[in-house]
Phi, psi and omega in degrees: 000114170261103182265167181207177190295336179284333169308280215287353178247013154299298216296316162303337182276288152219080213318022157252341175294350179287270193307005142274341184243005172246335180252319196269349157089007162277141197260124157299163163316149161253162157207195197323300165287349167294316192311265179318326173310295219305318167314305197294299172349309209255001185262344186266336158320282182291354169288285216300320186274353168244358126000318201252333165282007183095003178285120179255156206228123211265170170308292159355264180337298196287325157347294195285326189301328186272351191262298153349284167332279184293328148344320205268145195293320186271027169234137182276127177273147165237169184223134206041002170132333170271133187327114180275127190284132156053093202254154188236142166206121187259028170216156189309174188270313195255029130315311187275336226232313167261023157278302182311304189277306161311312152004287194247033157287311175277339174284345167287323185293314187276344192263270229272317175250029168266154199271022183244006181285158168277150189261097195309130174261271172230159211258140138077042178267109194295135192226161184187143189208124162307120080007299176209190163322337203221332204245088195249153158257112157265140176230163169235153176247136179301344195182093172252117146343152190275359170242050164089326209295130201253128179225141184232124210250149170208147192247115181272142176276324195204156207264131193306074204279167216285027158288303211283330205260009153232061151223023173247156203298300159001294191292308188321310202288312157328280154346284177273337139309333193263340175109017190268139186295014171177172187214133182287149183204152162199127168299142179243070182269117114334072208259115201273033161289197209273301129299080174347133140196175196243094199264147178267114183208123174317162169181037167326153174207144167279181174293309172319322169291344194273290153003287202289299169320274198311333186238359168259314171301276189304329186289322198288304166313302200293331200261341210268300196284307174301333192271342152122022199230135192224066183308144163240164214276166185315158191270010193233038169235138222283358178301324194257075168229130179326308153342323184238341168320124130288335170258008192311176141075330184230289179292315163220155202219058157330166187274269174342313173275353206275307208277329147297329148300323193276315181316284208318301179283344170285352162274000000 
């Protein structure tokens, strides 16, 4: 069984959205901002990878690159590695296409042309470590650095705070897919507020944190997801609102979402 950080952290959010889109395989919708992430994502790859050949890639260039990108008829957004189906987009495309290219303008003005730019090892890297006999986690990392350091670029409406990035599961998780007894980690967020910008934010974990995953977290998911049991989350958790519901309205029809439709329309 090959699990990855978006499975275990779908399943923590809610086991029955796991078990609709990894085990009966329905995909939601995609949309804009997955969309535009998605650009960015693959436009900062190609800054970084030609980057580790000695290529330097000017403001201009990563323009056309991201224009390039979103422009193009054959490129597909993906998400954990999957294609995405049936993109909805709710805000115009070239509304979203000068959001992306301010984006990733500042991250070059602020990042990307500073002697604090990082020094790329590897660019888009898939990784993977057996857990048990049965059990391997594969991840990809956005970005690892020549000095160990791991970066996860994220494109934001609002800025993550630095409370939630050092509880969150990710750097951990991170950690014990590369086998290291701790992991230097940094959010790279981009943030589309009205004035674009780019917060930096730590979010190291020790062997203990690493620990606390491999033998408290993950074995209860992994035996839970074999016996067949995908519990969903409580009807008072901001998961189960038609806002963060990706099945809402179609696939699942909660006590909680039902009861927010009906409001909706009685108003």
């Amino acid at each position: 069984m090959n699990i990855s950080y978006s499975q275990l952290s779908s399943f923590l959010k809610c086991g029955y959205g796991y078990y609709l889109r990894y085990v009966k395989g329905i995909k939601y919708p995609g949309n804009s901002d997955l969309y535009l992430g998605s650009a960015v994502h693959s436009t900062l790859e190609a800054y970084f990878k030609a980057k580790i050949q000695g290529i330097d890639t000017s403001r201009e260039q990563l323009r056309a690159i991201f224009s390039d990108i979103f422009d193009s008829k054959q490129y597909k957004a993906t998400e954990d590695g999957d294609e995405v189906v049936d993109l909805v987009w709710r805000e115009d495309k070239g509304i979203v296409k000068d959001v992306g290219l301010t984006l990733v303008e500042t991250y070059y003005d602020t990042i990307l042309s500073k002697p604090r730019c990082p020094d790329p090892l590897e660019s888009e890297f898939w990784f993977e470590k057996a857990l048990d006999p049965e059990v391997t986690i594969r991840l990809k990392a956005d970005l690892i650095t020549a000095s160990g350091k791991v970066i996860d670029f994220k494109i934001k409406r609002r800025a993550m705070p630095q409370a939630d990035a050092e509880r969150d599961l990710q750097p951990s998780i991170y950690a014990l897919g590369l086998g290291t007894p701790g992991i230097a980690f940094e959010y790279h967020q981009l943030v589309r507020t009205k004035i674009p910008k780019v917060v930096i934010q730590e979010a190291n974990r020790t062997e203990a944190d690493i620990d606390g995953v491999a033998n408290t977290l993950i074995p209860p998911i992994i035996k839970m997801i074999h016996d067949g049991i995908f519990p969903p989350s409580g009807m008072n958790t901001w998961a189960c609102d038609p806002r963060w519901c990706d099945y809402c309205g179609t696939e699942c029809r909660s006590p909680r979402q039902i009861s927010l439709v009906v409001k909706e329309k009685d108003e």
